[in-house]
Backbone as XML, in Angstrom:
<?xml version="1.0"?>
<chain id="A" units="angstrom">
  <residue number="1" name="UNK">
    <atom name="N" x="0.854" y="-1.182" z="0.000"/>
    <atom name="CA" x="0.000" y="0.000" z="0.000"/>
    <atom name="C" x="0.898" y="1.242" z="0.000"/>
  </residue>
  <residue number="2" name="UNK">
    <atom name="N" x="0.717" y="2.136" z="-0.733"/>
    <atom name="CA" x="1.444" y="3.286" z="-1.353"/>
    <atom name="C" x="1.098" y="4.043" z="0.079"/>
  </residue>
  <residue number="3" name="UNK">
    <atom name="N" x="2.009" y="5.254" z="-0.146"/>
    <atom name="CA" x="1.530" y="5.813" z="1.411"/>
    <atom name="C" x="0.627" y="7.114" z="1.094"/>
  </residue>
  <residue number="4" name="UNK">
    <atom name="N" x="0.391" y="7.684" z="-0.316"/>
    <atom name="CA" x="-0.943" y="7.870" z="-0.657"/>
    <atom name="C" x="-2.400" y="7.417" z="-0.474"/>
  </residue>
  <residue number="5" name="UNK">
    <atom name="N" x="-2.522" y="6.462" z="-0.567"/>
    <atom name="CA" x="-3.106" y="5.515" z="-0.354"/>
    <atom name="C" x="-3.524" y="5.304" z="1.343"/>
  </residue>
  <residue number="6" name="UNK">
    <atom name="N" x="-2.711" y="4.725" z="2.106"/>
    <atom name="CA" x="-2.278" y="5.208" z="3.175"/>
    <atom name="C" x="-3.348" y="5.901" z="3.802"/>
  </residue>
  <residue number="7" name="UNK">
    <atom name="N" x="-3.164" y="7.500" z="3.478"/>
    <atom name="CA" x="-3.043" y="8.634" z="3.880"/>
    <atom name="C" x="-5.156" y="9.289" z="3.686"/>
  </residue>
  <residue number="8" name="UNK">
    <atom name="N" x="-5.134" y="8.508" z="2.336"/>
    <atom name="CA" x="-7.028" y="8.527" z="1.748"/>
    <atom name="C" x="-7.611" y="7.754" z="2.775"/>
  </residue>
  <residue number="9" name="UNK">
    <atom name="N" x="-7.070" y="6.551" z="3.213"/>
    <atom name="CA" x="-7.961" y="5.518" z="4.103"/>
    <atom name="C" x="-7.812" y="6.345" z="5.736"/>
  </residue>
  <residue number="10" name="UNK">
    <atom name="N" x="-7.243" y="6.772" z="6.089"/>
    <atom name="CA" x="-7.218" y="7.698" z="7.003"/>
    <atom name="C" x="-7.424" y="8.859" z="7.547"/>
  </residue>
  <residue number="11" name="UNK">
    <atom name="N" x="-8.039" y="9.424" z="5.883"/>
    <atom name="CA" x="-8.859" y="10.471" z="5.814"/>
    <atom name="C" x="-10.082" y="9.881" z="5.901"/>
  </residue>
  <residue number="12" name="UNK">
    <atom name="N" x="-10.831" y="8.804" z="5.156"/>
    <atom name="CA" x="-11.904" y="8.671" z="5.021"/>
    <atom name="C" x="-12.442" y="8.027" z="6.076"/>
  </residue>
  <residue number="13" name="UNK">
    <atom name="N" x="-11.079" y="7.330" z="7.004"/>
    <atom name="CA" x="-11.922" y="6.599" z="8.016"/>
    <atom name="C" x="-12.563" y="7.913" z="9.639"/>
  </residue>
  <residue number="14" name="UNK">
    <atom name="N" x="-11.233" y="8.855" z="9.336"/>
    <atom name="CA" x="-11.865" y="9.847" z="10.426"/>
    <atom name="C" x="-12.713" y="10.623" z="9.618"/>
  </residue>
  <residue number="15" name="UNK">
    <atom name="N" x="-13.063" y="10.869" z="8.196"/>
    <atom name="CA" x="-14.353" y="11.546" z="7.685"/>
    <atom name="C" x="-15.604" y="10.487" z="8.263"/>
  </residue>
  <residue number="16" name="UNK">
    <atom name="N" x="-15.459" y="9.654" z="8.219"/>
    <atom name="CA" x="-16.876" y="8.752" z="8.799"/>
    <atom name="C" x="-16.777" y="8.428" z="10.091"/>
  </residue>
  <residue number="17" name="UNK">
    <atom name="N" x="-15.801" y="8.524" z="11.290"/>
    <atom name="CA" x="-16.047" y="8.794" z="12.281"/>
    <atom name="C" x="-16.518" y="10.459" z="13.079"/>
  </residue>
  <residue number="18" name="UNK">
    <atom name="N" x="-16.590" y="11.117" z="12.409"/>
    <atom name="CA" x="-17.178" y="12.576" z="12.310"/>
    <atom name="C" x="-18.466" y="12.234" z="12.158"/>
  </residue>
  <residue number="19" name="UNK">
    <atom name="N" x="-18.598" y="12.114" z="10.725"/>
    <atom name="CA" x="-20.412" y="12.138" z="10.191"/>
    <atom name="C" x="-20.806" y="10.619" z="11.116"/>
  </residue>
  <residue number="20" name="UNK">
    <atom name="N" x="-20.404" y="9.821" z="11.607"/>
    <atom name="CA" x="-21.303" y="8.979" z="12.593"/>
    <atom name="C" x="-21.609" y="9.602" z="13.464"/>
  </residue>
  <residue number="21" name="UNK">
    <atom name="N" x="-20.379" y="9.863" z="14.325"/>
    <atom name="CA" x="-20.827" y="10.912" z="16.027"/>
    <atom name="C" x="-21.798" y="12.055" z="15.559"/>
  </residue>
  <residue number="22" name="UNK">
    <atom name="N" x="-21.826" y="12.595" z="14.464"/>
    <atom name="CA" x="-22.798" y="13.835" z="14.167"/>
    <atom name="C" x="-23.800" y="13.521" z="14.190"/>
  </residue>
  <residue number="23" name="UNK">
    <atom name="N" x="-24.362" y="12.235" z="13.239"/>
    <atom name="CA" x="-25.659" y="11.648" z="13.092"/>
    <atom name="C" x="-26.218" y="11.149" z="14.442"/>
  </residue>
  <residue number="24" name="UNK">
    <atom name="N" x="-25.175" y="10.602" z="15.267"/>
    <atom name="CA" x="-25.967" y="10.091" z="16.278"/>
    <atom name="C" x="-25.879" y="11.029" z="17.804"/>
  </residue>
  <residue number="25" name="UNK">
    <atom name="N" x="-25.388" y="12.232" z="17.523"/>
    <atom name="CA" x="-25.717" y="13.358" z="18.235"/>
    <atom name="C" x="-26.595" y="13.761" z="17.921"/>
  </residue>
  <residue number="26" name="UNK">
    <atom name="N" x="-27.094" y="13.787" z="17.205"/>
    <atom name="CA" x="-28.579" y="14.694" z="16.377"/>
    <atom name="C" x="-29.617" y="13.520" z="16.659"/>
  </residue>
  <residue number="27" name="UNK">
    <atom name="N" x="-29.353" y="12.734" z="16.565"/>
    <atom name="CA" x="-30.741" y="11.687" z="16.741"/>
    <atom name="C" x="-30.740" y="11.225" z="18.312"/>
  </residue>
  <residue number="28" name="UNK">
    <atom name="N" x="-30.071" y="11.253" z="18.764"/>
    <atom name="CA" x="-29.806" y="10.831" z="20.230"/>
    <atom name="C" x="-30.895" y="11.908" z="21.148"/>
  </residue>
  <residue number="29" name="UNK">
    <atom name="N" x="-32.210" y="11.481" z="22.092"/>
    <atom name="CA" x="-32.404" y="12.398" z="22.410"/>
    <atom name="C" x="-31.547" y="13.420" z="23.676"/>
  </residue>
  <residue number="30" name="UNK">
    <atom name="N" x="-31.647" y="14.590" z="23.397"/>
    <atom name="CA" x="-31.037" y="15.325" z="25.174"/>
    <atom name="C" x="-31.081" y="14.588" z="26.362"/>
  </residue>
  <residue number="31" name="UNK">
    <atom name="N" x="-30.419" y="14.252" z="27.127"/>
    <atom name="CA" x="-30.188" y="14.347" z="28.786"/>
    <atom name="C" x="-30.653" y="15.433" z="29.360"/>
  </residue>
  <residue number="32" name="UNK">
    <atom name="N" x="-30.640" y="15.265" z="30.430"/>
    <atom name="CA" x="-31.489" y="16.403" z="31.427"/>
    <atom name="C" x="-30.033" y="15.889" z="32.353"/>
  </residue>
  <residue number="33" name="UNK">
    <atom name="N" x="-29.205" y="15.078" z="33.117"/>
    <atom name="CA" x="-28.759" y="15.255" z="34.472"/>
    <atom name="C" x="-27.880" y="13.969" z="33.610"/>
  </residue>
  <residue number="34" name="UNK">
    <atom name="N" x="-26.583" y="14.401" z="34.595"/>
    <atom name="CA" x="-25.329" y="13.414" z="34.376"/>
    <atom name="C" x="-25.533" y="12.585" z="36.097"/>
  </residue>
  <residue number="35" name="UNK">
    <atom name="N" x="-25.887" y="11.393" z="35.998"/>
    <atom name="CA" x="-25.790" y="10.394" z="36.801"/>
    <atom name="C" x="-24.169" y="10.975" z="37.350"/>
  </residue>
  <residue number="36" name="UNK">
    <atom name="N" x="-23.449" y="10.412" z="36.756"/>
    <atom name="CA" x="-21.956" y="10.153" z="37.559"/>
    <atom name="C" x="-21.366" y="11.565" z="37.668"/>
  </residue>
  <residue number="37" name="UNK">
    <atom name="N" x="-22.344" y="12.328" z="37.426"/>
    <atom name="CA" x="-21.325" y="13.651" z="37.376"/>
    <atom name="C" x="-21.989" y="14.607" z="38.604"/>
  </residue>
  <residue number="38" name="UNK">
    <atom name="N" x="-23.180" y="14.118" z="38.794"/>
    <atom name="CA" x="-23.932" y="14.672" z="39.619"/>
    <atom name="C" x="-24.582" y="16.337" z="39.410"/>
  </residue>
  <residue number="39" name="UNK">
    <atom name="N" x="-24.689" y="16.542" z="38.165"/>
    <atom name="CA" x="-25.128" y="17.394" z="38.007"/>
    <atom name="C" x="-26.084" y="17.582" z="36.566"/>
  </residue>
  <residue number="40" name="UNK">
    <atom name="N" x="-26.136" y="19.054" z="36.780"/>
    <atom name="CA" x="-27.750" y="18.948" z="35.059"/>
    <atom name="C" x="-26.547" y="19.366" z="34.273"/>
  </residue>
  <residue number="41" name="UNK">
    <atom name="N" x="-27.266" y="19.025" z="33.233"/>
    <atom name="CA" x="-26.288" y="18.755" z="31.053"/>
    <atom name="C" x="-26.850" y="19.913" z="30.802"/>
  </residue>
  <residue number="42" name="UNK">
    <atom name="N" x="-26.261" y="20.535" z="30.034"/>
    <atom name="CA" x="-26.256" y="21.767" z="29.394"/>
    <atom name="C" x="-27.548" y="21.755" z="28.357"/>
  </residue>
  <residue number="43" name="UNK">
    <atom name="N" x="-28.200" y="22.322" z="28.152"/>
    <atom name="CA" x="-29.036" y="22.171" z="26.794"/>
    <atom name="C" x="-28.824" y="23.313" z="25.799"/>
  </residue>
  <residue number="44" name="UNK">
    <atom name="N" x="-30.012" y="22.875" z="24.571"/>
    <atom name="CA" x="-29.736" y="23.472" z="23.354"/>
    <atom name="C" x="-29.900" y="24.927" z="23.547"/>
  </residue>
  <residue number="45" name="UNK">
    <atom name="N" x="-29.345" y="25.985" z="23.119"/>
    <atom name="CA" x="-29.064" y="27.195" z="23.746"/>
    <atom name="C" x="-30.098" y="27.621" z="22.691"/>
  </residue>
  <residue number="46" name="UNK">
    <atom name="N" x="-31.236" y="29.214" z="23.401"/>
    <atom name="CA" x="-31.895" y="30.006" z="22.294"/>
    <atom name="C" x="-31.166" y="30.485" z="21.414"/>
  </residue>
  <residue number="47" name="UNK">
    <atom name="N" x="-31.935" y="30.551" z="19.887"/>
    <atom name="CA" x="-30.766" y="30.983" z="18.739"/>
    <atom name="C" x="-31.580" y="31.949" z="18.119"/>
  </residue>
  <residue number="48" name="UNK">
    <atom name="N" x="-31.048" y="33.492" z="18.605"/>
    <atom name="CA" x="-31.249" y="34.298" z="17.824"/>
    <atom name="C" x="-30.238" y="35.285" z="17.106"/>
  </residue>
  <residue number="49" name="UNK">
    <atom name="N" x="-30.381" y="36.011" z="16.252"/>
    <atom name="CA" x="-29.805" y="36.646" z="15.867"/>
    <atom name="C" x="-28.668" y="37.171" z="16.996"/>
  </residue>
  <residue number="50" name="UNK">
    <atom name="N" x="-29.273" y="38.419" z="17.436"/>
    <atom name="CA" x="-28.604" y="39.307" z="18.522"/>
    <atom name="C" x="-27.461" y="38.108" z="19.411"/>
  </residue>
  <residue number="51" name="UNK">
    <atom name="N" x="-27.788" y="36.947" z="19.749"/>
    <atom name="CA" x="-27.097" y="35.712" z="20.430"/>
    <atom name="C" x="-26.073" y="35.389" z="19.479"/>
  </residue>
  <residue number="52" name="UNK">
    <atom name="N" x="-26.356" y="35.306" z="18.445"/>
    <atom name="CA" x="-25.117" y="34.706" z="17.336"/>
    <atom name="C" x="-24.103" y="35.928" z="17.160"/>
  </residue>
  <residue number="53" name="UNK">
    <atom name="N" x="-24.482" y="37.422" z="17.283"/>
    <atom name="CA" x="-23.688" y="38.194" z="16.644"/>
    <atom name="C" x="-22.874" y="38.485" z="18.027"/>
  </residue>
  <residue number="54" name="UNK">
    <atom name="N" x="-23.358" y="38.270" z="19.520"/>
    <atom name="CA" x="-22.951" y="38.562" z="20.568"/>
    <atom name="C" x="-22.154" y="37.388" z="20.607"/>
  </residue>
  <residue number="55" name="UNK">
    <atom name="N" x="-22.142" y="36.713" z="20.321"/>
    <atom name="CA" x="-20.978" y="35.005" z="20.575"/>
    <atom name="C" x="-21.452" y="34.334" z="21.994"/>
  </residue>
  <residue number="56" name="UNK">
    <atom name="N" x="-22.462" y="34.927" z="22.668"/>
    <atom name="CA" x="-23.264" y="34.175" z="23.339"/>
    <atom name="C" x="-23.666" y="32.337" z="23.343"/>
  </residue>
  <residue number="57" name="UNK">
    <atom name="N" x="-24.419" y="32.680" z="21.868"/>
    <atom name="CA" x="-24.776" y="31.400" z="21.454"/>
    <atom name="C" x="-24.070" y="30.377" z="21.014"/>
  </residue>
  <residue number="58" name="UNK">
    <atom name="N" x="-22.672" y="30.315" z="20.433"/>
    <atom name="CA" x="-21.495" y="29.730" z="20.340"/>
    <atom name="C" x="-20.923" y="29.378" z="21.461"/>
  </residue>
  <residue number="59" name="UNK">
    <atom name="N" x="-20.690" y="30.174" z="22.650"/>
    <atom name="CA" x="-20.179" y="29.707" z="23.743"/>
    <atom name="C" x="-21.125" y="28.563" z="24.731"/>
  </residue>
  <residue number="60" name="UNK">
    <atom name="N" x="-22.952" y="28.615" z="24.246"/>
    <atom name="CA" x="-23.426" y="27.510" z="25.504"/>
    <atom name="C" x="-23.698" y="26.886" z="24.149"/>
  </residue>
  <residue number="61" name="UNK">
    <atom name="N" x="-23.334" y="26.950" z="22.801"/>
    <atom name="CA" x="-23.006" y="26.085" z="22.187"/>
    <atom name="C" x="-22.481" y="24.889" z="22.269"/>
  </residue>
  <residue number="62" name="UNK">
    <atom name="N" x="-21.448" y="25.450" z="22.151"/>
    <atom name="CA" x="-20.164" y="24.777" z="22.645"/>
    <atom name="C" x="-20.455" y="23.556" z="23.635"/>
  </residue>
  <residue number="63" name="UNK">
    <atom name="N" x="-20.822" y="24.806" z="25.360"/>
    <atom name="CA" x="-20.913" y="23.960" z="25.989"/>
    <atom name="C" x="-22.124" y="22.466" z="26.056"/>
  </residue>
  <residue number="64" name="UNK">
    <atom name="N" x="-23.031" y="22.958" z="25.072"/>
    <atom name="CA" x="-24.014" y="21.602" z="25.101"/>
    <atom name="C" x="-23.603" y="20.861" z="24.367"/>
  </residue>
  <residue number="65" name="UNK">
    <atom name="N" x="-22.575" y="20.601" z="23.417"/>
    <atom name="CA" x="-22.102" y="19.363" z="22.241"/>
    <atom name="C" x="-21.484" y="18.949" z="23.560"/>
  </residue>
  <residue number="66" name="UNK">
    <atom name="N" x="-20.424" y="19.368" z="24.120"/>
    <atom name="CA" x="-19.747" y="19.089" z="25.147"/>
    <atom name="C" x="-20.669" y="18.116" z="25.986"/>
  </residue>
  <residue number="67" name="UNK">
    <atom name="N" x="-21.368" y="18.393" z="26.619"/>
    <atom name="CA" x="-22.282" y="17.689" z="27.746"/>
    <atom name="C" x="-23.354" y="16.363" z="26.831"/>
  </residue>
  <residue number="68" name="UNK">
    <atom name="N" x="-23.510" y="16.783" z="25.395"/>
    <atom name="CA" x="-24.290" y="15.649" z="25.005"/>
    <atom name="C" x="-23.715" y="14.908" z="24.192"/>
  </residue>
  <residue number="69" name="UNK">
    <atom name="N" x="-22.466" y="14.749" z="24.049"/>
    <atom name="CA" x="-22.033" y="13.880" z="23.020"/>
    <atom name="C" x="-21.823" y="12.145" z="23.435"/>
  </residue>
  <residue number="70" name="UNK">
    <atom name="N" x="-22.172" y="11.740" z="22.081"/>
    <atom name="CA" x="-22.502" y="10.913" z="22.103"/>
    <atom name="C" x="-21.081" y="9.240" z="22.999"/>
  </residue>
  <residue number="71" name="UNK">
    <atom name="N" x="-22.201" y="8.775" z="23.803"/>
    <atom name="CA" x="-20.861" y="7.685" z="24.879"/>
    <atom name="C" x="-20.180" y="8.615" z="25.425"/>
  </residue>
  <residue number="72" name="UNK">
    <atom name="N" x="-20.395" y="9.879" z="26.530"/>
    <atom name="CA" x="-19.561" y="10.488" z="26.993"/>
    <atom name="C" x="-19.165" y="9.816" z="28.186"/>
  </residue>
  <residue number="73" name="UNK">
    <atom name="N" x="-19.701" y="9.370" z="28.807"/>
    <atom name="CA" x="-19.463" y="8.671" z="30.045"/>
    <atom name="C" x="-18.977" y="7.227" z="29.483"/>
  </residue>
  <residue number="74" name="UNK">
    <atom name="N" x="-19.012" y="6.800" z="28.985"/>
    <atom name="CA" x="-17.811" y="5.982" z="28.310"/>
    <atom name="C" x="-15.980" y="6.654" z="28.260"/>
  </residue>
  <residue number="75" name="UNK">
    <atom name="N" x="-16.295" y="7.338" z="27.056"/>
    <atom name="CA" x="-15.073" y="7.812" z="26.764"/>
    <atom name="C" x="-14.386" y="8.928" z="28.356"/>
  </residue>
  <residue number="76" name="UNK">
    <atom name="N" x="-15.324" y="9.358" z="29.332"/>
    <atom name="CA" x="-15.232" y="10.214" z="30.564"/>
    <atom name="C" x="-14.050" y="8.342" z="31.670"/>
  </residue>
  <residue number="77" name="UNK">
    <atom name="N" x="-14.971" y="7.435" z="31.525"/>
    <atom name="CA" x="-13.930" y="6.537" z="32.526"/>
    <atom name="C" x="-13.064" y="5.721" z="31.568"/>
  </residue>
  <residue number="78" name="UNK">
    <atom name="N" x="-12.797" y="5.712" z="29.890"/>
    <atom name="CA" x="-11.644" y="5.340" z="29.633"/>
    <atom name="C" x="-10.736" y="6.055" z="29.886"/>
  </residue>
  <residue number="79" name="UNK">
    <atom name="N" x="-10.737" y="7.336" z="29.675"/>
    <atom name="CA" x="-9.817" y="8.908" z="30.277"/>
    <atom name="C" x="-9.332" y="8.597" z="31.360"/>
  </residue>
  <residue number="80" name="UNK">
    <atom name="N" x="-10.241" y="8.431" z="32.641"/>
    <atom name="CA" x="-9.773" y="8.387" z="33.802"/>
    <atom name="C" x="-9.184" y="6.907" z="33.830"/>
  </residue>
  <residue number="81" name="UNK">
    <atom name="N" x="-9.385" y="5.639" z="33.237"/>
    <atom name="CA" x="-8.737" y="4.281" z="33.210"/>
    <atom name="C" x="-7.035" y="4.325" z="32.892"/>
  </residue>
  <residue number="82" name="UNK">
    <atom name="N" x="-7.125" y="5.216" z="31.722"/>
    <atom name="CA" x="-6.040" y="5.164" z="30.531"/>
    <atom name="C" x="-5.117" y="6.067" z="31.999"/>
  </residue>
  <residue number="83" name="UNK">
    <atom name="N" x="-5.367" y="8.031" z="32.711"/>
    <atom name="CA" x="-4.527" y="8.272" z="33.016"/>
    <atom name="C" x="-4.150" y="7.629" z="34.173"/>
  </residue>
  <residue number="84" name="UNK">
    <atom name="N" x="-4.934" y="6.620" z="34.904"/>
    <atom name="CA" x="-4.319" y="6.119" z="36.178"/>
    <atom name="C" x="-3.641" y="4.911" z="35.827"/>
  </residue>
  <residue number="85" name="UNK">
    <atom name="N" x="-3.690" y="3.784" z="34.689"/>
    <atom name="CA" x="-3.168" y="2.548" z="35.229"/>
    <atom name="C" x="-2.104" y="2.882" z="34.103"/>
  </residue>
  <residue number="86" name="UNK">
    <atom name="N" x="-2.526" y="3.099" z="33.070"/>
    <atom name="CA" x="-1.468" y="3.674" z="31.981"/>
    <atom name="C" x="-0.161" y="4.448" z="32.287"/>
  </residue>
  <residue number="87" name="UNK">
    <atom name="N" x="-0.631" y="6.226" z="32.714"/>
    <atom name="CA" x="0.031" y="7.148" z="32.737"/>
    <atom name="C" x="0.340" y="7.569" z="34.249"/>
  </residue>
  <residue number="88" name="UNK">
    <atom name="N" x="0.160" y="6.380" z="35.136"/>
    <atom name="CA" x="0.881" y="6.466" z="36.406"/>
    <atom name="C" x="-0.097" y="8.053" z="36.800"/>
  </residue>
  <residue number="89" name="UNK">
    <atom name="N" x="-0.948" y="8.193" z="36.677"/>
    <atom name="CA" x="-1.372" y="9.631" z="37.551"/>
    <atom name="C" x="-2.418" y="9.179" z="38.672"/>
  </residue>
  <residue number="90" name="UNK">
    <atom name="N" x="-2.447" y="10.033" z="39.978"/>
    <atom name="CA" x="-2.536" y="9.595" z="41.010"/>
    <atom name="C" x="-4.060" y="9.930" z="41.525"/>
  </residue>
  <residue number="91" name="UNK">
    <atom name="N" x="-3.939" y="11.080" z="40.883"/>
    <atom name="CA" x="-5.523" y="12.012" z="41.017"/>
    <atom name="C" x="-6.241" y="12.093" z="40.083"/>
  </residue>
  <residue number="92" name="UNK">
    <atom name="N" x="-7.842" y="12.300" z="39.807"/>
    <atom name="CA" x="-8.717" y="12.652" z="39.181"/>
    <atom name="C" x="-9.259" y="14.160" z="39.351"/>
  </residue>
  <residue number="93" name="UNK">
    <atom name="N" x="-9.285" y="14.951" z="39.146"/>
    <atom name="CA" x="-9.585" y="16.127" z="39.132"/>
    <atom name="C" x="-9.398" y="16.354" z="40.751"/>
  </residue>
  <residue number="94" name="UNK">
    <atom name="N" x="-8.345" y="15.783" z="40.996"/>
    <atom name="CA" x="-7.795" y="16.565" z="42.667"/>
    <atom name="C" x="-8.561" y="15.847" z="43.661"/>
  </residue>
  <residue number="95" name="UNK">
    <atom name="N" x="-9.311" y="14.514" z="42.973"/>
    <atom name="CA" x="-9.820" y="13.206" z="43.489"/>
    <atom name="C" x="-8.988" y="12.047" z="44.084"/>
  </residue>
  <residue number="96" name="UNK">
    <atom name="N" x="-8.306" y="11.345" z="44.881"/>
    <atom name="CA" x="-7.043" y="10.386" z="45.526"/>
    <atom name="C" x="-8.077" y="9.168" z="45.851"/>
  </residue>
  <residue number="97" name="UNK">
    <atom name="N" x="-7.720" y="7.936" z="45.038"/>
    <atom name="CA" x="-8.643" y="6.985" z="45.470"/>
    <atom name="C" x="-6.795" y="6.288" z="46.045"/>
  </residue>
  <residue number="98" name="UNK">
    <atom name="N" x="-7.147" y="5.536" z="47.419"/>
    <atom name="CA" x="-6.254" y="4.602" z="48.057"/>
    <atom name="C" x="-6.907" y="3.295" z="48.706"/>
  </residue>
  <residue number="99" name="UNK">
    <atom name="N" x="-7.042" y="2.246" z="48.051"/>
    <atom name="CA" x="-7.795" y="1.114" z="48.539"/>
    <atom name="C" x="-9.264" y="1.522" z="48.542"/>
  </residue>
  <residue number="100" name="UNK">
    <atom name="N" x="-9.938" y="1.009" z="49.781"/>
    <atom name="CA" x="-11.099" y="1.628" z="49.163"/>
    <atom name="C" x="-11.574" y="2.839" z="49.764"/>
  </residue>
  <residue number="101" name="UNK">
    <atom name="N" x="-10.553" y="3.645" z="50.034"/>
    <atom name="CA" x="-10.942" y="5.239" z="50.304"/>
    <atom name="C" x="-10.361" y="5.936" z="49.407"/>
  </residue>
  <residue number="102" name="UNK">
    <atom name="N" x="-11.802" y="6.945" z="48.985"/>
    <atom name="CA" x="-11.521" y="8.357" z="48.384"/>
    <atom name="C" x="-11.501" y="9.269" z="48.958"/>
  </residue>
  <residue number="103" name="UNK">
    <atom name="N" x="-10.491" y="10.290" z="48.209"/>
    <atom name="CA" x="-10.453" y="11.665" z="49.256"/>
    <atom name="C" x="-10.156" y="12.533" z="48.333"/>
  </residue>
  <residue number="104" name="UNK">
    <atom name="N" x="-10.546" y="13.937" z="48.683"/>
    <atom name="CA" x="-10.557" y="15.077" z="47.872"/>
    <atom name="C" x="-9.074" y="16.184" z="48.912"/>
  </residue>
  <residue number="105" name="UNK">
    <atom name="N" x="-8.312" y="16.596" z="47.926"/>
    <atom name="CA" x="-7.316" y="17.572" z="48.555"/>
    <atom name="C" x="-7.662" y="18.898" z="48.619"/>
  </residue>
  <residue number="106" name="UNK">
    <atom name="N" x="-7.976" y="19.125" z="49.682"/>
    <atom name="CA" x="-7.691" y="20.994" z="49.535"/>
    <atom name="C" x="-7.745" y="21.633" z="49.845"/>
  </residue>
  <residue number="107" name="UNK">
    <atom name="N" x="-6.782" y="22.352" z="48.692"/>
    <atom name="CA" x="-5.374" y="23.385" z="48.868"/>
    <atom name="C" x="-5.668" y="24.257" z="47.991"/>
  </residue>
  <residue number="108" name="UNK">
    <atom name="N" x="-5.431" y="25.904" z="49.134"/>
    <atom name="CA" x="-4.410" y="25.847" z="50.262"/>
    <atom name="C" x="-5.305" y="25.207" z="51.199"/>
  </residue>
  <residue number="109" name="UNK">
    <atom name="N" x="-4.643" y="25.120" z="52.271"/>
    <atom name="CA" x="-5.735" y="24.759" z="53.673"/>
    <atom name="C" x="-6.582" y="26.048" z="53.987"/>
  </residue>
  <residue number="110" name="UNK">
    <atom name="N" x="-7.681" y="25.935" z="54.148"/>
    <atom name="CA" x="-8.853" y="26.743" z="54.574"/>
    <atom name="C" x="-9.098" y="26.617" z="55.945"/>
  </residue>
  <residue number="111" name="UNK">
    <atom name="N" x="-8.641" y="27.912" z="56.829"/>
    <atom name="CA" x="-8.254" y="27.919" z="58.345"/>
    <atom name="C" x="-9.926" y="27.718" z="58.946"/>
  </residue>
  <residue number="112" name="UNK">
    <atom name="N" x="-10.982" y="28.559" z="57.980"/>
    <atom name="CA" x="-12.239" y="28.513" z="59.176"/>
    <atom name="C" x="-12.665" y="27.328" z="59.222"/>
  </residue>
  <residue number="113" name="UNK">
    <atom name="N" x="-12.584" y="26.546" z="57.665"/>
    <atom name="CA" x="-13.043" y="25.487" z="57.637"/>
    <atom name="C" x="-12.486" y="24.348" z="59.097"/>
  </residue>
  <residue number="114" name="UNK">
    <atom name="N" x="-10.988" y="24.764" z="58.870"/>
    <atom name="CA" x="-10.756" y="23.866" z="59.875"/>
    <atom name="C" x="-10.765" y="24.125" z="61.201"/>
  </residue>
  <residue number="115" name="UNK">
    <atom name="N" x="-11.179" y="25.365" z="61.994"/>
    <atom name="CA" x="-11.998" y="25.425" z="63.191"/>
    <atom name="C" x="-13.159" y="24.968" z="63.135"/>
  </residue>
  <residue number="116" name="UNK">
    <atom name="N" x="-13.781" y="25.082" z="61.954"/>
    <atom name="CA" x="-15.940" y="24.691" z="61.624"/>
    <atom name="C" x="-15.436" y="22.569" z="62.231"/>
  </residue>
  <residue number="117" name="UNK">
    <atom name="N" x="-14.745" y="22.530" z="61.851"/>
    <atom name="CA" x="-14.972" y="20.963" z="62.212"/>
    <atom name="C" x="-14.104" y="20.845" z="63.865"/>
  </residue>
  <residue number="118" name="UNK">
    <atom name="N" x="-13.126" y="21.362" z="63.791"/>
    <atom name="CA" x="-12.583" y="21.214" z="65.223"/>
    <atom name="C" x="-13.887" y="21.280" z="65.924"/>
  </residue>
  <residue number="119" name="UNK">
    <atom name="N" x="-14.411" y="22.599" z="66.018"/>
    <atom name="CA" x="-15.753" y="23.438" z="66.651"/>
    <atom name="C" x="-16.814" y="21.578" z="66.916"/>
  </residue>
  <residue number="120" name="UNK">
    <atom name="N" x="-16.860" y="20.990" z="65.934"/>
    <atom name="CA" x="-17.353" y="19.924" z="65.459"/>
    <atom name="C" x="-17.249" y="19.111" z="66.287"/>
  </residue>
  <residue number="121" name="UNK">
    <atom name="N" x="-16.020" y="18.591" z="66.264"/>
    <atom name="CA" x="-15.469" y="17.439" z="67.165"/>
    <atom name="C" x="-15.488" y="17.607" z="68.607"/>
  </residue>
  <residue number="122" name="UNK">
    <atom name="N" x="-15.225" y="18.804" z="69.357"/>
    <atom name="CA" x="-15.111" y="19.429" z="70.842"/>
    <atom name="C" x="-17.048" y="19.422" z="70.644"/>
  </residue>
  <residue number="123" name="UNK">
    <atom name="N" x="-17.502" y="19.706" z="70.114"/>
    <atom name="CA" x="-18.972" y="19.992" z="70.870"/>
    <atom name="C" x="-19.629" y="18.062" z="70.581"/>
  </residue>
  <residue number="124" name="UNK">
    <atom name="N" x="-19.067" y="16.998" z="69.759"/>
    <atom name="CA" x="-19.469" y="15.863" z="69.785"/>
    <atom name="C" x="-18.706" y="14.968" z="70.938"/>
  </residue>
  <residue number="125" name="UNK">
    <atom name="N" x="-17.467" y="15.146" z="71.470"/>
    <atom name="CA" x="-16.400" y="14.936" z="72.411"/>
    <atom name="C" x="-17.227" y="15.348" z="73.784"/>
  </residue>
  <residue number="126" name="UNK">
    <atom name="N" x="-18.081" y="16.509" z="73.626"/>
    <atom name="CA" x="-18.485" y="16.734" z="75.092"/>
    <atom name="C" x="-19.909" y="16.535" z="75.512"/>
  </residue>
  <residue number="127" name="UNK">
    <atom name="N" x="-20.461" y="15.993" z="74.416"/>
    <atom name="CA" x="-21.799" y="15.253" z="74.377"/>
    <atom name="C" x="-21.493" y="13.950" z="75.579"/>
  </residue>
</chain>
């Protein structure tokens, strides 16, 4: 195989992985709420004029292909599969799983926070 050749089959195979994910973004109906994400999906943004010329509508554009594309929560825990067992990374968005505890870091340290629980522990300690 010529590396012309090559080069067409590799165009045409990511030209039809495009127009698939397109077709089946468009036919797929909307989400309302991401289970694992714990929160609501972006939806189709109003499209008017004044919105398109303001770049408004491009930006929650954006963000709704983002939130509805198609197997996102698929391709969301191969990401997180690939950078932990693969690429040796330790955290998920500042997420630390160690056996079977998870824990969230954070930094810097927040001083009231950590009187609000001291405060916590001394008033459950003197129960």
């Amino acid at each position: 195989m010529t590396e012309k050749t090559k080069n067409k089959v590799i165009v045409l195979m990511i030209s039809f992985m495009i127009l698939l994910f397109s077709i089946m973004h468009w036919l797929e109906p909307d989400k309302e709420f991401s289970v694992s994400e714990r929160r609501k999906l972006a939806q189709f943004p109003e499209l008017s004029g004044e919105r398109v010329i303001s770049g408004k509508f491009m930006g929650e554009f954006e963000s709704y292909v983002v939130d509805q594309f198609p197997f996102r929560d698929g391709f969301r825990g191969m990401k997180a599969l690939m950078s932990q067992k693969i690429f040796g990374q330790k955290d998920q968005h500042g997420i630390y799983k160690s056996g079977d505890h998870i824990c969230k870091m954070e930094y810097p340290l927040n001083p009231e926070s950590l009187d609000r629980v001291s405060d916590r522990f001394r008033y459950i300690y003197l129960q």
